[in-house]
FIMIVO-238122 format. One line per field, with one value per residue: residue number from 0; x, y, z of N, C-alpha, C in turn. Coordinates in Angstrom, 2 decimals, padded with zeros to 5 digits. Each point is the difference from the previous one (the first is absolute). Layout:
<pts>
nr: (NUM/...)
nxx: (X/...)
nyy: (Y/...)
nzz: (Z/...)
caxx: (X/...)
cayy: (Y/...)
cazz: (Z/...)
cxx: (X/...)
cyy: (Y/...)
czz: (Z/...)
</pts>
This chain:
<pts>
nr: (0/1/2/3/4/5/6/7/8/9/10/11/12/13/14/15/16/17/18/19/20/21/22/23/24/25/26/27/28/29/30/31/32/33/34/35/36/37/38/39/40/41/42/43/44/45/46/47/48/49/50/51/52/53/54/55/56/57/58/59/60/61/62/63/64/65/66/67/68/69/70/71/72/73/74/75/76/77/78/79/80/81/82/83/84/85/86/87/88/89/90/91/92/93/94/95/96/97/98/99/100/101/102/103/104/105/106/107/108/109/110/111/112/113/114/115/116/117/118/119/120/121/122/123/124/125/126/127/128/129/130/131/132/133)
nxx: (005.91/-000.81/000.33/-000.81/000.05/-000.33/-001.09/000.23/-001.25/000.76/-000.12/000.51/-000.35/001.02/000.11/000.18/-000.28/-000.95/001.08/000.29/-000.99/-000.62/000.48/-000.32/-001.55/-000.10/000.83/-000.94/-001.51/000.15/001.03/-000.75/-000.01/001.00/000.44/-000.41/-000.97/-000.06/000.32/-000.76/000.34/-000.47/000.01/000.56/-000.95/000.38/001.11/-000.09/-000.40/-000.08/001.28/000.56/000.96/-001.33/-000.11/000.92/-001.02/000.78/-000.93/000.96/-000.63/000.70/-000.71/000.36/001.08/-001.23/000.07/000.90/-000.34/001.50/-000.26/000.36/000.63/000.31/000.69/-000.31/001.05/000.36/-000.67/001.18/000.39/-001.41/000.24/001.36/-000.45/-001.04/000.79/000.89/-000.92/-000.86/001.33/-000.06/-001.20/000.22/001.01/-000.72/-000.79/000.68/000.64/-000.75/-000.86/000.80/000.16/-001.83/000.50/001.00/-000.55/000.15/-001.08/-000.37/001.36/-000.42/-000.34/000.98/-000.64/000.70/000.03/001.45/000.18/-000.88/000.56/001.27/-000.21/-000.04/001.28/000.87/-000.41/000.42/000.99/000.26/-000.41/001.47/000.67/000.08)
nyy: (-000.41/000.76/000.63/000.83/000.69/000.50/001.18/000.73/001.45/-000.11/-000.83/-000.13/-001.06/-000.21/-000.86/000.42/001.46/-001.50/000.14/001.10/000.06/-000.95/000.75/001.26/-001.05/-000.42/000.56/000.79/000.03/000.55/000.19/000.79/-000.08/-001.55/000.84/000.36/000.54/001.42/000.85/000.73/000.52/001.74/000.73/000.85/001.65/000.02/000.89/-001.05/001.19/-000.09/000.91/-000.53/000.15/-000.12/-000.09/-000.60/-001.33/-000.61/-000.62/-000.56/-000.57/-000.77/-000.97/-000.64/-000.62/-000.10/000.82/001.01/000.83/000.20/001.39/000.60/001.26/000.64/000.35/000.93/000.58/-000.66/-000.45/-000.46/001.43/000.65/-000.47/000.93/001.40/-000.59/-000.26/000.92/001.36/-000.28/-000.42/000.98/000.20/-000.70/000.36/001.22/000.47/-000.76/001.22/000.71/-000.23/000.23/001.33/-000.37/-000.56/000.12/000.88/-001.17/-001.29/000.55/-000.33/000.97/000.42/-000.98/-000.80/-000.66/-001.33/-000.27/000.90/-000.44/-001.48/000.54/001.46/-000.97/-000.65/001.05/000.69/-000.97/-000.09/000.95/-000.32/-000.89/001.17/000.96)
nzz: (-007.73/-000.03/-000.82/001.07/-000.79/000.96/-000.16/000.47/-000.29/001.40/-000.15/-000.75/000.33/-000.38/-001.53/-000.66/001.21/000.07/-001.35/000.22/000.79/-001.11/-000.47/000.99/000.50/-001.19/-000.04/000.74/-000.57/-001.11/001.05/000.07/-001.13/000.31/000.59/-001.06/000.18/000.69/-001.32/000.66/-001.10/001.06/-000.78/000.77/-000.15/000.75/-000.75/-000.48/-000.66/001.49/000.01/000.25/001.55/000.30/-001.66/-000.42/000.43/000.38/000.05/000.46/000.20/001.01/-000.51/001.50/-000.61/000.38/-000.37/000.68/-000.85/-000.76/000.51/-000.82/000.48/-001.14/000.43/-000.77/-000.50/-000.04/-001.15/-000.84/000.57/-000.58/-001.12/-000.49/000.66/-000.25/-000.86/000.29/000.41/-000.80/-000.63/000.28/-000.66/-001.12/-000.58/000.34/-000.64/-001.14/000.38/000.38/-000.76/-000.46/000.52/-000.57/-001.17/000.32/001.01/000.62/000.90/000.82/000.28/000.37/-001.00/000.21/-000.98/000.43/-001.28/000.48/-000.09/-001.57/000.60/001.00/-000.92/-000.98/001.08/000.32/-001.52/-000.51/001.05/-000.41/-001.46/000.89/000.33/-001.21)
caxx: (-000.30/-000.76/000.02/-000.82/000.60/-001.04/000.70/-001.12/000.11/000.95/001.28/-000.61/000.18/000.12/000.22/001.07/-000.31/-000.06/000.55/001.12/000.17/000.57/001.31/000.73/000.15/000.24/001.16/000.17/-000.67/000.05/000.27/-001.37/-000.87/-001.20/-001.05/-000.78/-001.00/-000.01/000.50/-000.53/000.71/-000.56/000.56/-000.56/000.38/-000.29/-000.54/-000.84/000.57/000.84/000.89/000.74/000.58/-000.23/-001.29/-000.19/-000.35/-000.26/-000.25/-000.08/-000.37/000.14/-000.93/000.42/-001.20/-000.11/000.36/-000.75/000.90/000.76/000.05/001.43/-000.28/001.01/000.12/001.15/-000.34/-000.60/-000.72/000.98/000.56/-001.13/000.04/000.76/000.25/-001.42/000.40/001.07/-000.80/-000.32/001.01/000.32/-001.14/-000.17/001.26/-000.18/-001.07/000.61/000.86/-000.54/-000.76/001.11/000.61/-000.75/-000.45/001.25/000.11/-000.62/-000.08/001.17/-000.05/-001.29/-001.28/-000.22/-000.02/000.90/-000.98/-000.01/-000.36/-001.28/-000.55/-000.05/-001.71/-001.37/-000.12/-000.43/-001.30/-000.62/000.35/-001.50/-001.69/-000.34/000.20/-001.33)
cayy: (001.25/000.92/001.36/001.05/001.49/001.04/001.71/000.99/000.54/001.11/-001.23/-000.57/-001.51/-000.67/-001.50/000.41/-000.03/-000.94/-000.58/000.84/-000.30/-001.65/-000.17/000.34/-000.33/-001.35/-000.52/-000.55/-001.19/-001.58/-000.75/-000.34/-000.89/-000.70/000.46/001.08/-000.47/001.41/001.36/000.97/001.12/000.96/001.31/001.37/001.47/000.92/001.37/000.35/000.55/000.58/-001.42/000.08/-000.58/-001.35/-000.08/-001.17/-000.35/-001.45/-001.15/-001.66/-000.82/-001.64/-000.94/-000.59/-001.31/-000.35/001.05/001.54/000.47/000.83/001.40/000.88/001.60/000.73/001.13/000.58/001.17/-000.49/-001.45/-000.81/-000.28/-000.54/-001.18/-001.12/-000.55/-000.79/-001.31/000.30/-000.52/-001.24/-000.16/-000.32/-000.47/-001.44/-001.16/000.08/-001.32/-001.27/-000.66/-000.17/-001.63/-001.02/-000.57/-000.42/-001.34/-000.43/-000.28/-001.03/000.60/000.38/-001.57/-000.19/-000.55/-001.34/-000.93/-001.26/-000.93/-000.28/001.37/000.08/-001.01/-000.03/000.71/-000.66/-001.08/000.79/000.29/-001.36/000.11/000.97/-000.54/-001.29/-000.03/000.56)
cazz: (000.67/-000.23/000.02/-000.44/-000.06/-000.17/-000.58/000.56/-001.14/-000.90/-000.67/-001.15/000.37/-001.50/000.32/000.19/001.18/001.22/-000.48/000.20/001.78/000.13/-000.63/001.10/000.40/000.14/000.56/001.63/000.57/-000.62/000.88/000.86/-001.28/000.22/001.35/-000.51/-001.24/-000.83/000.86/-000.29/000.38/-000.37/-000.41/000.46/-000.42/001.03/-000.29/-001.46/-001.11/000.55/000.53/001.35/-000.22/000.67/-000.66/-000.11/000.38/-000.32/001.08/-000.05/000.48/-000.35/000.82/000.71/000.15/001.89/000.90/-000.28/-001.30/000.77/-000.70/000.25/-001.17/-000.24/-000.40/-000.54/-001.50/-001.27/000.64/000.21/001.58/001.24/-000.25/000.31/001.26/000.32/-000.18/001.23/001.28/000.11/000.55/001.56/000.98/-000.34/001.26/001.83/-000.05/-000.19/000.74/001.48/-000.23/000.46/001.37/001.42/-000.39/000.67/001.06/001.14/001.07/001.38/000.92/001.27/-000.63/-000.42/001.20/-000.54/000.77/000.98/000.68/-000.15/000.05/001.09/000.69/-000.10/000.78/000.98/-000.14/-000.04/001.09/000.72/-000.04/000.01/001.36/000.68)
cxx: (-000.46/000.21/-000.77/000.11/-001.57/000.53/-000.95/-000.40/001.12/001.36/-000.75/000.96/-000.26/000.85/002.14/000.37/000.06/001.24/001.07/-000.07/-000.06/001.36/000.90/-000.42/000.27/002.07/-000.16/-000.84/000.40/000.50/-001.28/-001.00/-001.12/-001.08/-000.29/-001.11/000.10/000.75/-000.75/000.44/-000.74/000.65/-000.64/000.46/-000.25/-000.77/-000.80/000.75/001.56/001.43/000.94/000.90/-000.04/-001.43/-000.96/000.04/-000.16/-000.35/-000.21/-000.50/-000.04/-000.74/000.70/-000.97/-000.40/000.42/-001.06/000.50/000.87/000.02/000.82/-000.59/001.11/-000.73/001.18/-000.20/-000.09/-000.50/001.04/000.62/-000.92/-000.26/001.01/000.45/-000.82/000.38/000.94/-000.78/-000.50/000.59/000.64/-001.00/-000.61/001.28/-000.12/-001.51/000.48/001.17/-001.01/-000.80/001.22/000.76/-000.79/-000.36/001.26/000.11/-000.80/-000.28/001.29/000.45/-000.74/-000.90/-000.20/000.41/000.44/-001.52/000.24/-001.11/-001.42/-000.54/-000.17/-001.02/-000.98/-000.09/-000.60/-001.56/-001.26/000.00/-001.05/-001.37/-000.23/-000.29/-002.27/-001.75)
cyy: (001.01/001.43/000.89/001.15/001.07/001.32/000.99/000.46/001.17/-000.71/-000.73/-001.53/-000.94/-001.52/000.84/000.30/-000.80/-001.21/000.64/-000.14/-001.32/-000.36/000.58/-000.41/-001.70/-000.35/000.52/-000.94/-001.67/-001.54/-000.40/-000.14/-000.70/000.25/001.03/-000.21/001.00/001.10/001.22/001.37/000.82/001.14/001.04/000.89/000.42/001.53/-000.26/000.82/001.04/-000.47/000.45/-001.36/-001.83/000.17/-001.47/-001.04/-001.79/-001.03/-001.37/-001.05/-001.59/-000.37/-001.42/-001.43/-000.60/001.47/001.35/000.43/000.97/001.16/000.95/001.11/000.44/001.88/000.72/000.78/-000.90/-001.46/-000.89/-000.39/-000.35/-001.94/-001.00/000.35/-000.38/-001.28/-000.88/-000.60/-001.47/-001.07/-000.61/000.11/-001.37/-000.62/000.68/-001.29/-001.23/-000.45/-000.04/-001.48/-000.78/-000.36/000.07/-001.37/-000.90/000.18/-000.69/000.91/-000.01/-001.28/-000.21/-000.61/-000.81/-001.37/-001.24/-000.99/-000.86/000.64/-000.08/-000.71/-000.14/000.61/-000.84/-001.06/000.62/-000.10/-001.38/-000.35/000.68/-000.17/-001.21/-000.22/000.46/-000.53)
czz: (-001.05/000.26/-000.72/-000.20/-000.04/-000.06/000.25/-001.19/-000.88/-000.19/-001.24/-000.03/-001.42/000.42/000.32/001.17/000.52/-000.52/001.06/001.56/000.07/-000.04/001.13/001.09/000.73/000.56/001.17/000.27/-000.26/000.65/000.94/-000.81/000.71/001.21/-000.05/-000.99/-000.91/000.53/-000.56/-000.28/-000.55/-000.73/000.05/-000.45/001.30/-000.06/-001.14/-000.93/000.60/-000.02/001.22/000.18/000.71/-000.69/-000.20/000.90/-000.06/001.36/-000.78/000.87/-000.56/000.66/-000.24/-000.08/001.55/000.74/-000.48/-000.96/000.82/-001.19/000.21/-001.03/-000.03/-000.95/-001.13/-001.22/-001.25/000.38/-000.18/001.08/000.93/-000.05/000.56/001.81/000.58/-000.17/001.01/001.04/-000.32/000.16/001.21/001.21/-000.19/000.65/001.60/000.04/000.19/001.03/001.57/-000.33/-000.37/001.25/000.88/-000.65/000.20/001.13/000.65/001.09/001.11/000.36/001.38/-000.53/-001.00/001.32/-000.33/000.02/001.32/001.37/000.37/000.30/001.05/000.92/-000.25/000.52/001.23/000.65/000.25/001.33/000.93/-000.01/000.15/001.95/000.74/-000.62)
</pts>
């Protein structure tokens, strides 16, 4: 898996930087490693030279091997917290992901809608029956 770290112009984005959100965010993903190809993560100034108290700006995005990439934003005053609760979200929007394709790849169909071969054979005697009569 692959991690990308991009930076607007009013963040200055060094090997260090993308060392430091690899590093916070790899213990939530990492369990979803192998079904992941990449994680994209953006860093934002919101106000630019301004500051305030939801300045900073982070979106992650995983791309999902066979699927849609799943994206999450966080907000906050400094970019650490914008990071690591971006990480959070992601988080737990990869196990709401993983766990729904799991419990639609474990679940079978309805017992209505299956059909014993006994069952099947019997419609196709049926059936033989019929285009033999006409």
């Amino acid at each position: 898996m692959q991690v990308l770290v991009n930076s607007d112009h009013h963040i200055t984005s060094s090997e260090s930087v993308a060392q430091r959100v690899e590093a916070i965010l790899m213990p939530s993903v990492d369990r979803f490693a192998d079904r992941l190809t990449r994680v994209e993560v953006h860093l934002n100034d919101v106000n630019g030279p301004k500051h305030g108290e939801r300045d900073k700006r982070v979106t992650m995005e995983a791309r999902v091997a066979g699927r849609a990439p799943v994206a999450v934003t966080n907000e906050a005053a400094s970019l650490l917290e914008a990071i690591e609760g971006a990480s959070k979200k992601l988080e737990r929007a990869l196990e709401h992901t993983f766990g729904r394709l799991e419990a639609t790849a474990q679940k079978g169909p309805a017992d209505e809608d299956t059909v014993t071969l006994e069952a099947l054979t019997e419609v196709e005697l049926r059936e033989l029956e019929k285009r033999g009569r006409h």
